[in-house]
Backbone bond lengths (Angstrom), bond angles and torsions (degrees), N, CA, C in turn:
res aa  C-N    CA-C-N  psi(-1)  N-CA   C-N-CA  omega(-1)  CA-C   N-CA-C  phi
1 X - - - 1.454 - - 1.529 110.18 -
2 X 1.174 119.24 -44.94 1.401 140.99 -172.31 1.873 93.74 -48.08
3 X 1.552 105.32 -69.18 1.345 135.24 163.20 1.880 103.86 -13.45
4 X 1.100 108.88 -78.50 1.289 121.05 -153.28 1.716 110.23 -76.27
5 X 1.774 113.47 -26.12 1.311 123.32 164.63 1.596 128.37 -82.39
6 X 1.596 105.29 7.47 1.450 110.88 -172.50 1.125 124.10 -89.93
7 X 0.702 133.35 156.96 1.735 122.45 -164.04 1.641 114.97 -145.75
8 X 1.139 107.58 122.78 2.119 101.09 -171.48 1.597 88.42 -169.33
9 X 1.543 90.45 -157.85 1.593 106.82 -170.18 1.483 103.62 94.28
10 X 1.860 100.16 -177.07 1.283 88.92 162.20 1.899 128.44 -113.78
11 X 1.016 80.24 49.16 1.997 122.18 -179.03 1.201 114.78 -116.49
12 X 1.582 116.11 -21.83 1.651 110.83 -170.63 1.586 103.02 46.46
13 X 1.650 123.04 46.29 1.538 117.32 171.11 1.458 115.76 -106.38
14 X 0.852 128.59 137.70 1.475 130.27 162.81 1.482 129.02 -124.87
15 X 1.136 130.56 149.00 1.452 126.67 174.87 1.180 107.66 -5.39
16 X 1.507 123.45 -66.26 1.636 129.35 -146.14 1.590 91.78 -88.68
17 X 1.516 132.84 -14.20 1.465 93.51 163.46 1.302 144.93 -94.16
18 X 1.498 97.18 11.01 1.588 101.96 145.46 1.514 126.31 -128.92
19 X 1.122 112.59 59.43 1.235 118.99 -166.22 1.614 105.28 170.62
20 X 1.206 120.25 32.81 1.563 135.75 170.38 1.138 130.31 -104.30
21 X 1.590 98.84 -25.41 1.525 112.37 -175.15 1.614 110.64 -149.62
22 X 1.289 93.20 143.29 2.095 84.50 164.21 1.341 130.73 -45.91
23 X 1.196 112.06 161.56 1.307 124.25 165.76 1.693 130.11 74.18
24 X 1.661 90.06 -0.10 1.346 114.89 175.00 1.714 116.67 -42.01
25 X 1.516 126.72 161.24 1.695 106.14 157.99 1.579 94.95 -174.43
26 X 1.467 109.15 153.09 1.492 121.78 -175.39 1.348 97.56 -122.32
27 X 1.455 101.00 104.10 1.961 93.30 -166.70 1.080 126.97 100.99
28 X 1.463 98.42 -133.50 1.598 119.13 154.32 1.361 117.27 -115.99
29 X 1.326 118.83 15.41 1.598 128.77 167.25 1.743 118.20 -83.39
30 X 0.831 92.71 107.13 1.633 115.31 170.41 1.737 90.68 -54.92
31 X 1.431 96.16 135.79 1.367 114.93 -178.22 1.813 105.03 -118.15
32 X 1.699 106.55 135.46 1.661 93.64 -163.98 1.922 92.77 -105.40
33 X 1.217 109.12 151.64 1.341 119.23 177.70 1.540 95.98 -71.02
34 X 1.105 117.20 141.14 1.204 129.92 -167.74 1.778 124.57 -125.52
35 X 1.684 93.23 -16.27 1.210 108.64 143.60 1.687 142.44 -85.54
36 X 1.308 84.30 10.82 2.097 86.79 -173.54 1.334 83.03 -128.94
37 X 1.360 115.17 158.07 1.780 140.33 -171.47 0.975 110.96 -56.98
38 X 2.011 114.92 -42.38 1.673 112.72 -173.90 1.435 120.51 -62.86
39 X 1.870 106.77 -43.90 1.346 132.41 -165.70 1.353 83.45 -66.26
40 X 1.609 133.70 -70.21 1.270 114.24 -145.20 1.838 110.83 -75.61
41 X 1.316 91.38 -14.66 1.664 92.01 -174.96 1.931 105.35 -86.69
42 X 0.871 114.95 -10.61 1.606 116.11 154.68 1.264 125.09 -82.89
43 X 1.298 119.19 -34.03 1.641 109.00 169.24 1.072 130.61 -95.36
44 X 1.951 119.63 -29.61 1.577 121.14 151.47 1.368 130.78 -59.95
45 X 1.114 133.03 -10.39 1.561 149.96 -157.10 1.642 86.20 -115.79
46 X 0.863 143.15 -19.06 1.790 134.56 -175.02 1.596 117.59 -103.17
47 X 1.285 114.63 -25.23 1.673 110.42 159.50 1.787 128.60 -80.26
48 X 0.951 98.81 146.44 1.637 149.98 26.94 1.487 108.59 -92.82
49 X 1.074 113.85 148.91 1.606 112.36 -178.81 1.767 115.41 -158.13
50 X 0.769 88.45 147.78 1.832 108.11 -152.52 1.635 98.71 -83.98
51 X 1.331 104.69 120.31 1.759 112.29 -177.10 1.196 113.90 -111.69
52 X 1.153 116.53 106.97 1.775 140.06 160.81 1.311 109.81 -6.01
53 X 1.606 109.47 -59.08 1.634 117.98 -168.14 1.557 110.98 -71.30
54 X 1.162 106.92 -26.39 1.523 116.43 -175.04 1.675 120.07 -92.53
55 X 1.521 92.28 -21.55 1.612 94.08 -163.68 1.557 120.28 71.09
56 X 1.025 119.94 8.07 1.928 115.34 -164.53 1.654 99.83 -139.12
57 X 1.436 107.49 160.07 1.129 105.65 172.51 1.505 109.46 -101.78
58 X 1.795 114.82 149.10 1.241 106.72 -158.96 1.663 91.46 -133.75
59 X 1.263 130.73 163.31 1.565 124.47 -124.56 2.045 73.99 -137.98
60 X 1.187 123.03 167.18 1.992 120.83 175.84 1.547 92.97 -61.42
61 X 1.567 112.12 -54.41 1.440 103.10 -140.43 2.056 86.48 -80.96
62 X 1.241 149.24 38.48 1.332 146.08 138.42 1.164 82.49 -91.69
63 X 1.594 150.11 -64.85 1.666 130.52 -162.56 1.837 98.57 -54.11
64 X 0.883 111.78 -95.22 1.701 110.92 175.96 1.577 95.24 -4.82
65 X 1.307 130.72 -70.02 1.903 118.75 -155.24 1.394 90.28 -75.09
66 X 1.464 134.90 -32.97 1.499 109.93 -175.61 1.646 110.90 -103.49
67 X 1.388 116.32 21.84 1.188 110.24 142.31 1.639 121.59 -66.30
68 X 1.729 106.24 -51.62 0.840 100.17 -137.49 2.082 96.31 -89.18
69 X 1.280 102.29 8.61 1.318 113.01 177.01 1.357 116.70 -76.96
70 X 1.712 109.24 -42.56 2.003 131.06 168.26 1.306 105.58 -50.66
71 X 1.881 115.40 -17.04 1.612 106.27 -165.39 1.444 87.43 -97.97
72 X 1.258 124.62 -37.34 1.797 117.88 -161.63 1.153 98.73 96.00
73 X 1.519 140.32 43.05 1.429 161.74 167.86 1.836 106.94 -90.15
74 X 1.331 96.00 148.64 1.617 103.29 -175.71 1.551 91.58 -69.91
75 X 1.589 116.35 158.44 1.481 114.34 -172.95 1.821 102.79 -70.65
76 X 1.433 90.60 157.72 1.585 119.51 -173.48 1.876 98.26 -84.32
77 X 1.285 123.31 88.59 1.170 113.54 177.41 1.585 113.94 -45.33
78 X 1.781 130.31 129.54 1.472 115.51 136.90 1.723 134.74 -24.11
79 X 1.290 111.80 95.28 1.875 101.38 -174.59 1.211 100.14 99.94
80 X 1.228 134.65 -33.80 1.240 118.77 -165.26 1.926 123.47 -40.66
81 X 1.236 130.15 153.89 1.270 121.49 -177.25 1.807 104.21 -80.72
82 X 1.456 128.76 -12.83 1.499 118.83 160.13 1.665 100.21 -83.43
83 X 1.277 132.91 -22.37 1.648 112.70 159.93 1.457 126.05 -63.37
84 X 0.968 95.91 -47.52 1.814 107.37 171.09 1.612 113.36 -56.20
85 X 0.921 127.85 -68.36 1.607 133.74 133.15 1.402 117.55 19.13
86 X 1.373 108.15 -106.85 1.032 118.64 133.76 1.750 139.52 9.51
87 X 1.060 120.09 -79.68 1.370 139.03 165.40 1.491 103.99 -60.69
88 X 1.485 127.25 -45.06 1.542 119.75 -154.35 1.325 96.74 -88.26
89 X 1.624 112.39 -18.27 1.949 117.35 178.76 1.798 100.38 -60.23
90 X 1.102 102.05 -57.88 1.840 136.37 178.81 1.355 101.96 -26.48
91 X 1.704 100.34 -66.10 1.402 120.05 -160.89 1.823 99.79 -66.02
92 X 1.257 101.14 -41.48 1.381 103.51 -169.31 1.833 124.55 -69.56
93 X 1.361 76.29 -21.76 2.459 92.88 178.63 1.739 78.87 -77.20
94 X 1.384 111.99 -47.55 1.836 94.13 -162.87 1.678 124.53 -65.29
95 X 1.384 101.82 -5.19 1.041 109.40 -150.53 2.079 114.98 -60.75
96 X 1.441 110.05 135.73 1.355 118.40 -175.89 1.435 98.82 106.09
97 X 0.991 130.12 -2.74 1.752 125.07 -169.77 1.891 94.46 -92.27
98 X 1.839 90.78 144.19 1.806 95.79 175.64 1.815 98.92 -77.99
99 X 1.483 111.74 144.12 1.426 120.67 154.20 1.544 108.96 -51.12
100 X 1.333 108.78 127.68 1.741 135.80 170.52 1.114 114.80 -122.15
101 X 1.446 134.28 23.97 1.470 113.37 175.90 1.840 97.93 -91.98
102 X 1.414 89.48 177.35 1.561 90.57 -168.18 1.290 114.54 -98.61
């Protein structure tokens, strides 16, 4: 939790400022609240999931490292115990939602 409310770089960005509140968007990407049950249970419940632009399938914790790469954040170790962290905060807003990835 700590994780996802922190805020630095040289953006002053953190998880929650795009993903703190509704109505957020990068683009034309709809951004899901990630603090309320629906938001998090629509975007944790959908990985791993296979991206068009990339051709490859890409697993949450590559979203987590290339979040935290869009911020200008030190890299998001694989495994790391702030990924796990991280993910188990995630897992826990989603919690009760059916798995949808494909």
């Amino acid at each position: 939790e700590k994780m996802f409310y922190f805020r630095g770089g040289p953006h002053d960005f953190g998880c929650v400022t795009c993903h703190g509140e509704d109505g957020k968007r990068i683009r034309l990407q709809d951004l899901p609240n990630l603090t309320k049950l629906e938001g998090a249970q629509k975007a944790y419940t959908t990985w791993p999931a296979y991206r068009v632009s990339q051709g490859e399938l890409r697993t949450f914790q590559w979203r987590l490292y290339d979040c935290f790469r869009q911020q200008r954040f030190p890299e998001l170790l694989y495994g790391s115990d702030a990924s796990i962290a991280l993910t188990m905060f995630l897992a826990r807003n989603a919690n009760g939602a059916a798995f949808d990835a494909p």
